[in-house]
N, C-alpha and C positions, 0 to 999 in steps of 0.2 A: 314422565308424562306420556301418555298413551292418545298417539293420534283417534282414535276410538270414542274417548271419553269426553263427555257433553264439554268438560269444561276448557278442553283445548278447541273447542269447536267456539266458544265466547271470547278469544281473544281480541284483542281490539287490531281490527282489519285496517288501518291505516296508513295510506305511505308516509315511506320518511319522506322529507324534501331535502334536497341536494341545493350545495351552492351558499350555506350560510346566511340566508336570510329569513330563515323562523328559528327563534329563541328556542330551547326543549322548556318545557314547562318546570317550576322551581327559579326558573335561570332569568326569570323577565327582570327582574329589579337590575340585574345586571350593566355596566355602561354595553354602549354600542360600540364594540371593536372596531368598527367599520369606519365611524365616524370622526374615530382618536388621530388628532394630529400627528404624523409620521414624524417618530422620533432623528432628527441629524446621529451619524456616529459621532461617536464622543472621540475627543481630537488624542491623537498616542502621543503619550507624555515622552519625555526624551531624558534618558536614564544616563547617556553616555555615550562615548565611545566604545570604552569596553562593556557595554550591556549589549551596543548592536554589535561589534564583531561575536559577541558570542550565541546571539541570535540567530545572527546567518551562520554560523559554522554549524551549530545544531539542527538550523532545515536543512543546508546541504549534505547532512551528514541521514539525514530525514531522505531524503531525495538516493544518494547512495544505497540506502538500505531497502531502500523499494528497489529500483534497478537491478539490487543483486538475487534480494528474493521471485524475481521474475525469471530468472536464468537455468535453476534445475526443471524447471515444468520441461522449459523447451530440449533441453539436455538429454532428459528422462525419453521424452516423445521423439526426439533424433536416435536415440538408441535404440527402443523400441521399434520404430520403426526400418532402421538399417536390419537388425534381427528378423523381423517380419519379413522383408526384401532380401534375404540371402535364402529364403524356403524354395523349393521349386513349383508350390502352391499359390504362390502369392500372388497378384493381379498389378505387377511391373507398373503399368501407366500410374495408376493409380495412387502408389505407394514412393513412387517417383514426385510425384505430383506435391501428396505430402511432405515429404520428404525439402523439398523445396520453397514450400510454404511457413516449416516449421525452421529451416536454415535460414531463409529473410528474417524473421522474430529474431534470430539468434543472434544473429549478425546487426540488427537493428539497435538490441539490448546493448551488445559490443561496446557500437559503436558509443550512446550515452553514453554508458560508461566511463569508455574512453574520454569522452571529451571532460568530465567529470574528475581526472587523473588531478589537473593542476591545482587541483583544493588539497591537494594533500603535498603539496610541493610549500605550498605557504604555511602552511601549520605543522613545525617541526614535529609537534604530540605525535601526529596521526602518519608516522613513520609506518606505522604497524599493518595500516590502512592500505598504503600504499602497493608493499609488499605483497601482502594478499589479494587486492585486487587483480594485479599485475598476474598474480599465480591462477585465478580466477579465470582470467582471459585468457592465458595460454591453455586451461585446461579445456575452456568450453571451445575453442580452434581444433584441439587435438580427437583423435575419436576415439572414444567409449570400447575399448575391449570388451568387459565383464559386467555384469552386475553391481560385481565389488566398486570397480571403478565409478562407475555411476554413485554408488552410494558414498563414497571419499570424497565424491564432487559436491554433492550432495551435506555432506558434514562441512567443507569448506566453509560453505556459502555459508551455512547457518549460526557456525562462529563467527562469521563477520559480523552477520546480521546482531546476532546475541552482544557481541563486544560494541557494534554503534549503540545498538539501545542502552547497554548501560554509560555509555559515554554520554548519550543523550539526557539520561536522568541526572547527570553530576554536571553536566550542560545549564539543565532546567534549576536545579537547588542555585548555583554560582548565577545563576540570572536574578532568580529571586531575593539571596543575596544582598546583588548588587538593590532590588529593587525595594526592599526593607531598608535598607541605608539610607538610600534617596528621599526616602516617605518620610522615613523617623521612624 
């Protein structure tokens, strides 16, 4: 369609109206959203005990896996930038600055993390968890030689992360499960 021609010029000039309260035309027989009694949550039915322990092991295992994938960004950008700061071009304050901005994240991450350790003290399974974590942490304390190095760190984390999700999914099937059982 060519701004030009007569018949872009006979559009229908109208504004829309904002804020949901004119119908689009077609739509009138419609009820009024607005007006519908606010549905209450529907109350969570209670599966068990072992339905909730394996619910919370699967968000905090949910929770670990976020925390770890947050850790190469800042890793990558510590490296990065100590590389940048060893040039004799590079703008010292500045790179210092970051440098210590992108150390707080790191150290902040750590720290969750750490505190995140004794979930893997109670659930013998997640021996595997624990280990690598632990490996995780000493790696992101230590500093970045190479490229290589970065990119090992790098691989770490994303096995973990790959090994929780499928934990996760044999998590999720044993819940459901449990939750077909209970139903009938």
């Amino acid at each position: 369609m060519e701004p030009t021609e007569n018949s872009f010029q006979t559009l229908e000039n109208t504004p829309v109206p904002l804020g949901g309260t004119v119908i689009p035309k077609g739509l009138e027989g419609e009820a009024n959203w607005q007006d519908q009694p606010i549905q209450p949550e529907s109350e969570k039915v209670d599966y068990g005990e072992e339905y909730n322990e394996i619910e919370k092991l699967r968000e905090e295992l949910g929770n670990v896996k976020k925390i770890v994938s947050l850790l190469p960004a800042e890793i990558e950008a510590i490296f990065k930038v100590e590389t940048v700061l060893n040039t004799p071009i590079a703008d010292k304050v500045k790179l210092e600055n970051q440098m210590k901005g992108n150390v707080a994240k790191r150290d902040e991450i750590l720290t969750q993390l750490q505190n995140l350790l004794p979930l893997f003290e109670k659930h013998t399974e997640t021996k595997f968890y624990k280990d690598n974590i632990e490996e995780i942490i000493k790696q992101s304390k230590a500093k970045i030689l190479t490229k290589d190095d970065n990119f090992n760190f790098g691989v770490l984390c994303k096995k973990v992360t790959m090994m929780i999700f499928k934990d996760q999914k044999t998590l999720l099937d044993k819940m459901k499960a449990i939750k077909k059982s209970k139903t009938g």
